[in-house]
Backbone as numpy.savetxt, mean C-alpha at the origin, in Angstrom:
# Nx Ny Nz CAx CAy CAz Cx Cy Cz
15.71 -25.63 4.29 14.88 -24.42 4.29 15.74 -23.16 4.29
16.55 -23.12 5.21 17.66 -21.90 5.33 18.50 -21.83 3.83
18.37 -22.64 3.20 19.42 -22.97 1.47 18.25 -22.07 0.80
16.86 -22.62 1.09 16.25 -22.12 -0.45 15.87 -20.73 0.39
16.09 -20.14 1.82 15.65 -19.06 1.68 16.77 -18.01 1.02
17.87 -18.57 1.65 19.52 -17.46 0.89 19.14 -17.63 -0.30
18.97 -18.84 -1.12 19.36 -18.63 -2.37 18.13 -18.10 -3.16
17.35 -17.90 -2.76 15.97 -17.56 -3.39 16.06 -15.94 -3.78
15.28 -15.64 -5.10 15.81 -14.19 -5.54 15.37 -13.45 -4.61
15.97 -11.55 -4.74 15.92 -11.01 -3.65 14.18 -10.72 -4.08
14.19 -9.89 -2.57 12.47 -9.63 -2.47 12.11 -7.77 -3.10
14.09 -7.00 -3.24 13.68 -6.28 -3.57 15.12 -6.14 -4.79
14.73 -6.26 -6.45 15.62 -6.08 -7.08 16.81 -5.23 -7.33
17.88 -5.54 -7.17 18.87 -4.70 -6.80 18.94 -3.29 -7.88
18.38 -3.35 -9.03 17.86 -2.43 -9.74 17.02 -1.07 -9.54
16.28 -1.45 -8.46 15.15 -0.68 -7.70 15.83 -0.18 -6.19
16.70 -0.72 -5.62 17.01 0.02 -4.61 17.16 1.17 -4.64
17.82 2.20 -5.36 18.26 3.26 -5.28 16.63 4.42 -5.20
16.19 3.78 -6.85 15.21 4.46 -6.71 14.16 4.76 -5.54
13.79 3.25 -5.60 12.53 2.98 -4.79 12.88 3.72 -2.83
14.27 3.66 -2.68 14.33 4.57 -1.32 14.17 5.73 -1.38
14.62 6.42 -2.73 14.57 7.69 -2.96 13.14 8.19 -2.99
11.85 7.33 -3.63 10.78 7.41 -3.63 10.16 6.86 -2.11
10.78 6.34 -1.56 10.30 6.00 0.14 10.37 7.26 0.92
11.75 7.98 0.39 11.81 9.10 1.63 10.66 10.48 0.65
10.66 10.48 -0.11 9.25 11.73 -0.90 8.51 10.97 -0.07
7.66 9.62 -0.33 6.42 9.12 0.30 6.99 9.64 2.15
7.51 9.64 2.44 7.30 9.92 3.75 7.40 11.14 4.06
7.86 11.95 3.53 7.49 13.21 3.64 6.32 13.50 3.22
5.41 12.92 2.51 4.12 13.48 1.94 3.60 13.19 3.23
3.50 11.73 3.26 2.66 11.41 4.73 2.55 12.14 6.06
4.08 12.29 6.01 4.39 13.65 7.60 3.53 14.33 7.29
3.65 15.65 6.00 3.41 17.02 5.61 1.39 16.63 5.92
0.63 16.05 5.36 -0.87 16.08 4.90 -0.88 15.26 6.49
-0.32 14.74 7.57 -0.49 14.12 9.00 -0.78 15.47 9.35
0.03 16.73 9.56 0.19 17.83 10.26 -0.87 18.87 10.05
-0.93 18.94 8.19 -1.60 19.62 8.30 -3.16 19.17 8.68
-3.28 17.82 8.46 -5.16 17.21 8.67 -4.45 17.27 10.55
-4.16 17.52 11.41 -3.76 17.11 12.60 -4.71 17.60 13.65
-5.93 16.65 13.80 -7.26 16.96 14.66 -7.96 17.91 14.03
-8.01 17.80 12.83 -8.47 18.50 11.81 -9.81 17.70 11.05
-11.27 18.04 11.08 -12.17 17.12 10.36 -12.65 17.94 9.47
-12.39 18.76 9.36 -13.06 19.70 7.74 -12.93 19.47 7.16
-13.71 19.97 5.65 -13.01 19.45 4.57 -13.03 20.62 3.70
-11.74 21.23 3.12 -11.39 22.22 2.80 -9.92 21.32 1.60
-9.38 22.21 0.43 -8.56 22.10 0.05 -9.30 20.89 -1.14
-8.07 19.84 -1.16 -8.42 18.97 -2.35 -9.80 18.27 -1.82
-10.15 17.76 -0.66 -11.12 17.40 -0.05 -12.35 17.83 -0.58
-12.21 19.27 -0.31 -13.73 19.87 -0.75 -13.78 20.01 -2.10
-12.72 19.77 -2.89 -13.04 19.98 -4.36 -13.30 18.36 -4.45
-12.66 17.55 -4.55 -13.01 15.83 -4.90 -13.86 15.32 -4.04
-14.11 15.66 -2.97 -15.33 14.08 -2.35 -16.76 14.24 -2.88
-17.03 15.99 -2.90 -18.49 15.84 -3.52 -19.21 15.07 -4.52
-18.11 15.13 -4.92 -17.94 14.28 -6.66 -18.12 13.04 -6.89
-17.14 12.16 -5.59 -17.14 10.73 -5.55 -18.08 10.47 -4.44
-18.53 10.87 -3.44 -19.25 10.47 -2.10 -20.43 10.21 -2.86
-20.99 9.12 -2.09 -22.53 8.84 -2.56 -23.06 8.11 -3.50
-21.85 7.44 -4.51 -22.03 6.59 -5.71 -23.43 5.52 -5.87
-24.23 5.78 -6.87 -25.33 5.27 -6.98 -24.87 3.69 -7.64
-25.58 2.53 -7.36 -25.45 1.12 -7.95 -25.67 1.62 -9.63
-24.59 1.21 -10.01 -23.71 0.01 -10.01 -22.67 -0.13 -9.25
-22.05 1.32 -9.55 -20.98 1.75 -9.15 -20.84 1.68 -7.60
-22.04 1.79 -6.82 -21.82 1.25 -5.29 -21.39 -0.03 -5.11
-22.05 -0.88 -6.29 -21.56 -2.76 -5.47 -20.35 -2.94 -5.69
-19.74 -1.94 -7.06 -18.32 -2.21 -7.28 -17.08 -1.64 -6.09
-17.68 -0.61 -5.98 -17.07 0.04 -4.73 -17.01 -0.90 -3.75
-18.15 -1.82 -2.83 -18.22 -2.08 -1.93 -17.77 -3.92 -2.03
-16.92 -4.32 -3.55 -16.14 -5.22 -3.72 -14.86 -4.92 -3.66
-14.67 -3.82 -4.04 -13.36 -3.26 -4.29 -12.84 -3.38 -2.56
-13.48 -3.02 -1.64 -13.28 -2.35 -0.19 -13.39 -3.71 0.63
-14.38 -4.60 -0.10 -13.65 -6.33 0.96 -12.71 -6.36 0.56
-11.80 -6.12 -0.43 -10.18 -6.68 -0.40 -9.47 -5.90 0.59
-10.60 -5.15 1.71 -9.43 -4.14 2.36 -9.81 -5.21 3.94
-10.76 -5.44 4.28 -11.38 -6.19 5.05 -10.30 -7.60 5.49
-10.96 -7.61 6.99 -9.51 -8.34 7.38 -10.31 -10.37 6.77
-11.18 -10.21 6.01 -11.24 -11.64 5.62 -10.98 -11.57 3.98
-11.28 -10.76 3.40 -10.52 -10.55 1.93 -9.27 -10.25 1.87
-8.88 -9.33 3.12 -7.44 -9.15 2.82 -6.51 -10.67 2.95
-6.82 -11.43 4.22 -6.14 -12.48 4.33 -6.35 -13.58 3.20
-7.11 -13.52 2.52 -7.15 -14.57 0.98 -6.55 -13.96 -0.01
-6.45 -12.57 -0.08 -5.41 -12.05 -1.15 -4.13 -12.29 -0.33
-3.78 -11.89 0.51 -2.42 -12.35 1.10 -1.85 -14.34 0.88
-2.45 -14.61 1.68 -2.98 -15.92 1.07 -2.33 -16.28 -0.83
-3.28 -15.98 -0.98 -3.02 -16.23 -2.12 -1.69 -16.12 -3.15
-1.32 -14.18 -3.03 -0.25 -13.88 -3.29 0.83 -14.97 -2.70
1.04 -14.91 -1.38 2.07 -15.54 -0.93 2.40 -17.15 -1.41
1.30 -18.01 -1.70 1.18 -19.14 -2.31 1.83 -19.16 -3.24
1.19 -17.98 -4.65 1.78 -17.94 -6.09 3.35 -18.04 -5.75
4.04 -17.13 -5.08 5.32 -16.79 -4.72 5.91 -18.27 -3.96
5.21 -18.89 -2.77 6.14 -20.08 -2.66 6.07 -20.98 -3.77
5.14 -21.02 -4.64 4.78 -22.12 -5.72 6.30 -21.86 -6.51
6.12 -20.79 -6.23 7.35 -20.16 -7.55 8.64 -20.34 -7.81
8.66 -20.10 -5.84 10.29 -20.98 -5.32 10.85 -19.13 -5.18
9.77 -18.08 -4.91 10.17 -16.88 -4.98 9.95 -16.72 -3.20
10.99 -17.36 -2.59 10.71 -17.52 -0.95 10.52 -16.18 -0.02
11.66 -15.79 -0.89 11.58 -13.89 -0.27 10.61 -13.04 -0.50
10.24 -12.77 -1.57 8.49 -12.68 -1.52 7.48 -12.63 -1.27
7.49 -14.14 -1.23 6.02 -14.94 -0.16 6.53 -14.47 1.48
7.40 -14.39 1.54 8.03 -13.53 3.20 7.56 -11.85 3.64
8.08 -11.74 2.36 7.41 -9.93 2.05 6.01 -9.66 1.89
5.36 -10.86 1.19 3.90 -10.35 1.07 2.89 -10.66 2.71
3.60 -11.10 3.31 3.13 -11.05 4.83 3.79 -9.73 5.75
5.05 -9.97 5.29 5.94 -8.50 6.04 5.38 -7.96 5.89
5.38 -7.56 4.31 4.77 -5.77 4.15 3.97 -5.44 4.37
2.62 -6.44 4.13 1.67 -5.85 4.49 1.27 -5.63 5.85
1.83 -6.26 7.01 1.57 -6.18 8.19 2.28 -4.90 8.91
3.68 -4.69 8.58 4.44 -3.40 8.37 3.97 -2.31 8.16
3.02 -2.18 7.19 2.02 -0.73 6.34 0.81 -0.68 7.11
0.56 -1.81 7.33 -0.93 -1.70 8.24 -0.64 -1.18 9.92
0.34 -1.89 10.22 1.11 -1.46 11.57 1.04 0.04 11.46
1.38 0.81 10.41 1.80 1.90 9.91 0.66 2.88 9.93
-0.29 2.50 9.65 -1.13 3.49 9.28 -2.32 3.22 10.86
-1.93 1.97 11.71 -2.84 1.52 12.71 -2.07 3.11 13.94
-0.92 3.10 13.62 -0.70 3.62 14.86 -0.50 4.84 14.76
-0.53 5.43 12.91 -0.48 6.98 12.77 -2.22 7.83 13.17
-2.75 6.69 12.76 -4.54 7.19 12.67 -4.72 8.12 14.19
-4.25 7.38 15.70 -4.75 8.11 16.72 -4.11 9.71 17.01
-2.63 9.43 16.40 -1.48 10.37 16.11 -1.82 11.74 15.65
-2.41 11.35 14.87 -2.78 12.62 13.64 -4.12 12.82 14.17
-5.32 11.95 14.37 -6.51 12.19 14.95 -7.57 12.94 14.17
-7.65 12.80 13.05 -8.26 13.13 11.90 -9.63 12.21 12.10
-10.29 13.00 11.99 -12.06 12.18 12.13 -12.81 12.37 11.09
-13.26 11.53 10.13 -14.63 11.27 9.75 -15.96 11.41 9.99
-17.18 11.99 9.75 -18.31 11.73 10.43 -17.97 11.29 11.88
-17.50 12.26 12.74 -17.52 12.82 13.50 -16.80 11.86 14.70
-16.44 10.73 14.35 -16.08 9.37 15.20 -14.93 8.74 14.64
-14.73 8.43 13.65 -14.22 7.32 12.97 -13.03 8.18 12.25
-11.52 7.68 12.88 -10.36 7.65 12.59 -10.28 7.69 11.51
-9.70 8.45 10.44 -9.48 8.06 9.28 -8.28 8.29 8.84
-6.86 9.33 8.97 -5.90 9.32 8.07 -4.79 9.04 8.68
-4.13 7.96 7.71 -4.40 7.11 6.84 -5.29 5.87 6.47
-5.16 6.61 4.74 -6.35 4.90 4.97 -5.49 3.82 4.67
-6.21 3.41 5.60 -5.67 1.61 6.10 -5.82 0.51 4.85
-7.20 0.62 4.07 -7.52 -0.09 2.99 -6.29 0.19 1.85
-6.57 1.45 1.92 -6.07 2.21 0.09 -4.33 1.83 1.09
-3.51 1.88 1.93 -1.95 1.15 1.41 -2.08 -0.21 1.51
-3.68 -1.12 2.07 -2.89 -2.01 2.05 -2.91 -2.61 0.40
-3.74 -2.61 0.07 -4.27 -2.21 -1.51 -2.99 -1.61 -2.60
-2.45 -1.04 -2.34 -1.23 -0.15 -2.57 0.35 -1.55 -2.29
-0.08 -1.86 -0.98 1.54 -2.74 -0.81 1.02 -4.47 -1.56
0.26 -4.60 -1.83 0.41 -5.62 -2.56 0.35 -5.70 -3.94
0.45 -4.02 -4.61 0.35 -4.42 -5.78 1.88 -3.60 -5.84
2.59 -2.94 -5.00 3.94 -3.00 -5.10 4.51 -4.37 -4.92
4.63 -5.11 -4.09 4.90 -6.30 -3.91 4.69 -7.33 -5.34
3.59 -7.30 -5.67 3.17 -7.75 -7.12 4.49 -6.94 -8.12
4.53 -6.04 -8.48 5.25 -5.24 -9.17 6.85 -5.85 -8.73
7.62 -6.03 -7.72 8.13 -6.44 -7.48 8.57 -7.70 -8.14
7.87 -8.45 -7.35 8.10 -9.86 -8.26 8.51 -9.82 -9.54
7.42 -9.24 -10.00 7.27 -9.25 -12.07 8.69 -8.45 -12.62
9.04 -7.55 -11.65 10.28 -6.81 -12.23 11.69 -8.09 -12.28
12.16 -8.63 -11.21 12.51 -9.64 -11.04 12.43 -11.14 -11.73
11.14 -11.18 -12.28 10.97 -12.59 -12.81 11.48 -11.98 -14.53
10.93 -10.87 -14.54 10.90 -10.67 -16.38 12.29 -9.84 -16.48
13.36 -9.38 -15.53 14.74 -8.86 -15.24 14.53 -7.52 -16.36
13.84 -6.78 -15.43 13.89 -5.34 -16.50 14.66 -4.38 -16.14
15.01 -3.57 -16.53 15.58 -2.56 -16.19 15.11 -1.29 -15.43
15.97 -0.21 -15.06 15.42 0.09 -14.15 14.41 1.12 -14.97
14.57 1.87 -15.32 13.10 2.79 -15.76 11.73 1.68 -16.14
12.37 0.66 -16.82 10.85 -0.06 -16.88 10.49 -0.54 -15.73
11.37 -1.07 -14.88 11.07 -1.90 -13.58 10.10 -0.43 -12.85
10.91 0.98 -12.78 10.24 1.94 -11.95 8.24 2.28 -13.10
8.82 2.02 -13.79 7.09 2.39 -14.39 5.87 1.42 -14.46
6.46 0.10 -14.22 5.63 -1.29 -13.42 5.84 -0.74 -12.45
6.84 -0.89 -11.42 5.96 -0.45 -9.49 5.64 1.11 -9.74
5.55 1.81 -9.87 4.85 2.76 -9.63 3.03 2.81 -10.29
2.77 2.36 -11.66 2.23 2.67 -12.66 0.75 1.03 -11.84
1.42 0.34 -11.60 0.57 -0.72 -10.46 0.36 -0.28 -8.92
0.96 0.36 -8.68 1.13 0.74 -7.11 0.03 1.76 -7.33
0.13 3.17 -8.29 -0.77 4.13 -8.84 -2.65 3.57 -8.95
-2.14 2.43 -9.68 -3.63 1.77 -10.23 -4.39 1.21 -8.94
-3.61 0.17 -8.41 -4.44 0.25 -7.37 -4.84 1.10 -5.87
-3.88 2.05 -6.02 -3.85 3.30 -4.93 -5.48 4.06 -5.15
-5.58 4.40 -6.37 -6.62 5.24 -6.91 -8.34 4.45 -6.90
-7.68 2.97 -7.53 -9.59 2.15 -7.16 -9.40 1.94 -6.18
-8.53 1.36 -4.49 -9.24 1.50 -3.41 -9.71 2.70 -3.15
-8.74 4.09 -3.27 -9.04 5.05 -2.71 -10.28 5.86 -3.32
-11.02 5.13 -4.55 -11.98 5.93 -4.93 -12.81 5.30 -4.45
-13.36 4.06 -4.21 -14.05 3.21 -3.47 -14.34 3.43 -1.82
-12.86 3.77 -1.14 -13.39 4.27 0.46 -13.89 5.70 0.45
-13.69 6.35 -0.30 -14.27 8.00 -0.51 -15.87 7.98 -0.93
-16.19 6.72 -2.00 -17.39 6.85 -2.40 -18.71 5.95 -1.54
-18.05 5.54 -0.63 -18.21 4.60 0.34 -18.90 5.56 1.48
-18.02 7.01 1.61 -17.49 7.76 2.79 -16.91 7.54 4.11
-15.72 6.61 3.48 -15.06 5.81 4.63 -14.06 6.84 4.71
-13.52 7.51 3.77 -11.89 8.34 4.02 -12.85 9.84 3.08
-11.39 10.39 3.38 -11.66 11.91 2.64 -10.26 11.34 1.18
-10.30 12.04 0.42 -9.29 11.79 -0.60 -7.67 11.93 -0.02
-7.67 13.21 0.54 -6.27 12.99 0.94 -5.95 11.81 2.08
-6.96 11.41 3.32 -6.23 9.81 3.86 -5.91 8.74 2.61
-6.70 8.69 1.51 -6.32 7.73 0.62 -4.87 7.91 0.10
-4.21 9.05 -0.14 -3.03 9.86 -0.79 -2.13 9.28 0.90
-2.47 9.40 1.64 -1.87 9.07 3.31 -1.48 7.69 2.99
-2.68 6.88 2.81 -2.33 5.68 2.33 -1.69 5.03 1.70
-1.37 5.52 -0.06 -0.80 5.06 -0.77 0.56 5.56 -0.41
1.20 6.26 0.32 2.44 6.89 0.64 2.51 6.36 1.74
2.03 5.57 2.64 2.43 4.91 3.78 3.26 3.58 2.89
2.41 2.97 2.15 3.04 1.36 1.41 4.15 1.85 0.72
4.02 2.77 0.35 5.60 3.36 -0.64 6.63 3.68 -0.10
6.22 3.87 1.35 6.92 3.98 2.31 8.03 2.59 2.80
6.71 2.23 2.99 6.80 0.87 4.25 7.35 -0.04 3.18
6.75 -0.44 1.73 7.15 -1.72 1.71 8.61 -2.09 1.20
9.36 -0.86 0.41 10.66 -1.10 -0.07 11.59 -1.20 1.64
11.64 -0.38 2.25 12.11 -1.08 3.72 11.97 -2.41 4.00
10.66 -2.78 3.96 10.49 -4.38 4.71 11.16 -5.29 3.53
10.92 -4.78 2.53 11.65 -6.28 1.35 13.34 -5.58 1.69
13.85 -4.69 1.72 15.05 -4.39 1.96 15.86 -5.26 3.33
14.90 -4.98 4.48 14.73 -5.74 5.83 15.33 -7.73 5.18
13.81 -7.88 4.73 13.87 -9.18 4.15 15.17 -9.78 3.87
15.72 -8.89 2.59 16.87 -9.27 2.07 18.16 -9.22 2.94
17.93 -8.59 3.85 19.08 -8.23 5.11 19.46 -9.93 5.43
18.20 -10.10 6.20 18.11 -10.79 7.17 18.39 -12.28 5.87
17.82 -12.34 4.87 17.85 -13.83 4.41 19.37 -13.90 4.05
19.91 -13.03 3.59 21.45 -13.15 3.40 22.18 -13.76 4.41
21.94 -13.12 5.80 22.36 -13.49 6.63 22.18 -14.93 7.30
21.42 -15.27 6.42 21.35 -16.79 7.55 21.62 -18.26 6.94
């Protein structure tokens, strides 16, 4: 087990390091900057008041899709996409991976569990909202996804950066239009969100790779 975890490819392509930290420390500065300024803050003013009117309230169809989109955020959809992902990846013999797609996402969720009381940003008048919790975790598995594929198909780095970003983007935007139209988040916790996983997950596969080298 310790053979196929060293020798198993890394979890974060050595191609993408440079970038993807460079894009970790922007994502964390976004997250700080929109923490401070939403900071016990429930209005909605700025990008808020221009985008939620827009998306809040979605009439069926577009509600059931929304409210499929938002079980993958749910802790029994999320654990079958995790699940799942991580399977494809041991099937694969991609050990570091299937390691990361549990890391990270538990890492980002950790992340956004313990910024929410921090920042103290309320929703309808109760309910914690920034960051959203759905829209990174939504966000770190389709970096994680992106990951892999950069690695399996050995691209280079501008293509490798326009797969994780350009997947990380796609699914950042349908959770986060889904918890807004839902009126679970305001638009910017979703933007909180997707910059928490952009954050969090090149660290934890970095972490990953630390530690599997080492053993």
């Amino acid at each position: 087990m310790r053979q196929l975890v060293r020798t198993a490819p890394a979890a974060l392509p050595a191609v993408l390091r440079a970038p993807l930290a460079m894009t970790a420390a922007l994502a964390t500065a976004i997250l700080v900057a929109l923490g401070i300024l939403h900071f016990r803050d429930s209005g909605l003013t700025g990008i808020d008041a221009a985008l939620l009117p827009s998306i809040y309230g979605v009439e069926p169809p577009w509600r059931y899709v929304a409210l499929v989109v938002d079980f993958g955020g749910e802790p029994v959809g999320s654990v079958i996409l995790i699940a799942l992902l991580s399977g494809v990846c041991w099937l694969a013999r991609r050990v570091r991976t299937a390691v990361l797609t549990v890391a990270g996402v538990v890492v980002t969720v950790a992340l956004t569990t313990v910024l929410k009381p921090l920042v103290g940003r309320t929703i309808h008048g109760e309910f914690l909202s920034y960051p959203s919790g759905h829209t990174a975790l939504a966000t770190a598995l389709a970096l994680i996804i992106a990951l892999l594929l950069t690695e399996r198909w050995g691209l280079g780095r501008a293509a490798a950066m326009a797969v994780v970003l350009g997947l990380a983007l796609v699914a950042g935007l349908v959770m986060g239009w889904a918890e807004v139209a839902l009126g679970a988040h305001y638009p910017t916790d979703a933007v909180g969100g997707f910059c928490a996983a952009l954050a969090a997950v090149p660290a934890t596969a970095w972490v990953v790779d630390r530690v599997a080298d080492r053993l």
